[in-house]
N, C-alpha and C positions, 0 to 999 in steps of 0.2 A: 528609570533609564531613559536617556534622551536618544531618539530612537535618529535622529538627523548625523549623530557620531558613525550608525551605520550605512544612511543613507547614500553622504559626501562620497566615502571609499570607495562605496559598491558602483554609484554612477562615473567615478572614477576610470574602475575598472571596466566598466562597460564601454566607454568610452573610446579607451586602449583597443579594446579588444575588435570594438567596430572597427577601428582605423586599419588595425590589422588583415581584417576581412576583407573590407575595400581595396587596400592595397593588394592582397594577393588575387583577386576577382579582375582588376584592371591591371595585373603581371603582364609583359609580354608573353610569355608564356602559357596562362590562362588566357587571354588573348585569341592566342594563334589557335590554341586546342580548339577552343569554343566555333572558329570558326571554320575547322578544319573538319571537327564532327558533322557539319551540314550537308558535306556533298560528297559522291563517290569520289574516286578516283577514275582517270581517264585516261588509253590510250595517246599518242603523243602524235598519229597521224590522223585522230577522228577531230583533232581540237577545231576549231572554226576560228576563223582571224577576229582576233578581239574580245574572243569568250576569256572568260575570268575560270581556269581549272585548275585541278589541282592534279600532282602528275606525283606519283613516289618511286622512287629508282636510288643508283646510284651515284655517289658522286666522282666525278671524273675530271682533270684537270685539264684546258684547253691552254699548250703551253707550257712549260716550267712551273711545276707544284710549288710549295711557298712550303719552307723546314718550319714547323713550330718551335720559339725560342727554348721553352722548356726542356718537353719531352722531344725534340728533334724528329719530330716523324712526317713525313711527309701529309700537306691537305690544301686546301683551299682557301679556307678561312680559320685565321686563329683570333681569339682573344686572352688575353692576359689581365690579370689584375693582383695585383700585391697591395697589400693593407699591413699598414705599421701599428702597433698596439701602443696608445698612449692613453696611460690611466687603463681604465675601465671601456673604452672605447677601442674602434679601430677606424685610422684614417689611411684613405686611397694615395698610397704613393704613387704607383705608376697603373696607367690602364690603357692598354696598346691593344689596336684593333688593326687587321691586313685582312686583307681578301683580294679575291681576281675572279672576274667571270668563270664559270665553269661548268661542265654540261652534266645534267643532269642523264643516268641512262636505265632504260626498263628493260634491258636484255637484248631488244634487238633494234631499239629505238632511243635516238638521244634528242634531249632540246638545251638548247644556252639558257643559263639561268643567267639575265643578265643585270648583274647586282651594284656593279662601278658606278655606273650611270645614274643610280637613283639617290633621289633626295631624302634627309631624312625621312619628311614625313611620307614618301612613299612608300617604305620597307617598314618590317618589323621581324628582328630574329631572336629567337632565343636556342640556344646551345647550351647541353649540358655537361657540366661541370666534369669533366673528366681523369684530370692529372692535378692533384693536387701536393704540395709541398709545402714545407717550416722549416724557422732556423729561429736560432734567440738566444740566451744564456750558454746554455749548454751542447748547441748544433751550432757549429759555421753553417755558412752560407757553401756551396760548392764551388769554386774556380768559374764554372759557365754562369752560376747565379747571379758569381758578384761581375763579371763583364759584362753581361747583359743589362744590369743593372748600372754599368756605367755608362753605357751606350743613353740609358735612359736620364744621364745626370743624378744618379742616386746611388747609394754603396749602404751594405747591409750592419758597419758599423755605425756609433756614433759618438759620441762625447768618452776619452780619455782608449779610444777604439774599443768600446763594451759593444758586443754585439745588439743588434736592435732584434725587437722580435716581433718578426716577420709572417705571412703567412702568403704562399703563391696558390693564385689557382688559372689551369690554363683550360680553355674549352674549343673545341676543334673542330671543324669537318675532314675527316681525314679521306684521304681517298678509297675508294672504293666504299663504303658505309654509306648503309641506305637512311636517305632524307623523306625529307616531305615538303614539297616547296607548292605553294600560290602563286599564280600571278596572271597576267592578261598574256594571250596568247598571239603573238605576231609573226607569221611567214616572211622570210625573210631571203632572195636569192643569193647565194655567194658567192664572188666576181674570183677573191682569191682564196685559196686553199686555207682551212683551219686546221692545225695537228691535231688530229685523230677522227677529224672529219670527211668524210669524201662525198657525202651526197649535195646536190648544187639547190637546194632548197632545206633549210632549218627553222624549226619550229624557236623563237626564242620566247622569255617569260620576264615581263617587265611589270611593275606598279604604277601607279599613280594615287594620288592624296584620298581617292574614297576608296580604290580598290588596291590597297596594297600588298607589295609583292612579301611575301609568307617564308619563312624559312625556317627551319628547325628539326634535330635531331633526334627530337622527343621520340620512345618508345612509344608512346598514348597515339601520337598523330599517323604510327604504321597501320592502326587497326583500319580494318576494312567495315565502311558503313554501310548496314545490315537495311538490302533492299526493302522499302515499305510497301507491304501487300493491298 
């Protein structure tokens, strides 16, 4: 028996498997967790101008909410992604990303999270996957699927109008749903009025390339980290 016939596959498959690991280790997601598990959570008027905190509350829109195309529900930030199935694979037909500053609130304290402004490498979010949908053979697309989808230059038929098969996933910050955001913390005086703001000093929460601003709905990132004796 030539023992190298087992060898090849097995380191093969190790191979695989590492890449897999690494990538889900450098996930934005793992990511955010990792460094979200380091440090309490903090009051939103103890912060100090230019401390790097992390603040959990809810989210609140400052302004006109933003409709998710999908599920239509009011939030802050949506992302969209549809993936076409060709072959054995699946490739990204449309992936639509909106957001708008919005304050983040702890019951009786709010800060702007303020997200417009940064670059990519200053941010990092990850949202979880929420409203998901299909269409293909045997499912039309819905009337709102396939407009929205033309808006994006794309239609869920194709060649001879055989339905393509499709897979939609949309992920959200909806309003009022408790976050967990990062970021550098900056006092900021307000000259003119914000809707739903009325105090003349706010805490806002911005990144920068080493310290970036954190954002995610993740369940893991609510827990409270358990004081060291």
């Amino acid at each position: 028996m030539d023992i190298s016939e087992f060898i090849i596959p097995g380191l093969f498959i190790l191979g695989v498997a590492v890449l897999i690991i690494v990538g889900i280790y450098f996930s934005d997601k793992y990511r955010i967790l990792r460094q979200l598990k380091k440090v309490r959570r903090k009051r939103i008027q103890s912060v100090r101008e230019n401390e790097y905190v992390k603040i959990v509350g809810k989210a609140k829109h400052a302004g006109a909410p933003l409709i998710a195309p999908l599920s239509k529900r009011e939030c802050v930030y949506y992302k969209v992604e549809i993936e076409e199935k060709r072959g054995k694979s699946w490739r990204t037909m449309v992936n639509d990303v909106l957001f708008n500053d919005f304050f983040i609130n702890t019951g009786t304290e709010n800060a702007i999270v303020n997200i417009q402004a940064q670059a990519t490498n200053s941010k990092r979010i990850h949202l979880v996957t929420d409203h998901s949908l299909n269409s293909g053979t045997f499912k039309n697309a819905t009337p709102e699927i396939e407009n929205y989808l033309a808006l994006k230059g794309n239609k869920s038929t194709g060649f001879l109008g055989m339905n393509k098969t499709l897979r939609y996933k949309e992920s959200i910050i909806e309003l009022d749903e408790e976050i967990a955001v990062m970021g550098i913390g900056k006092w900021k005086t307000i000259d003119t009025p914000i809707d739903g703001y009325s105090d003349s000093r706010v805490l806002t929460l911005t990144g920068s390339k080493e310290q970036k601003l954190l954002v995610t709905d993740e369940p893991k990132a609510m827990k409270r980290v358990k004081r060291q004796l």
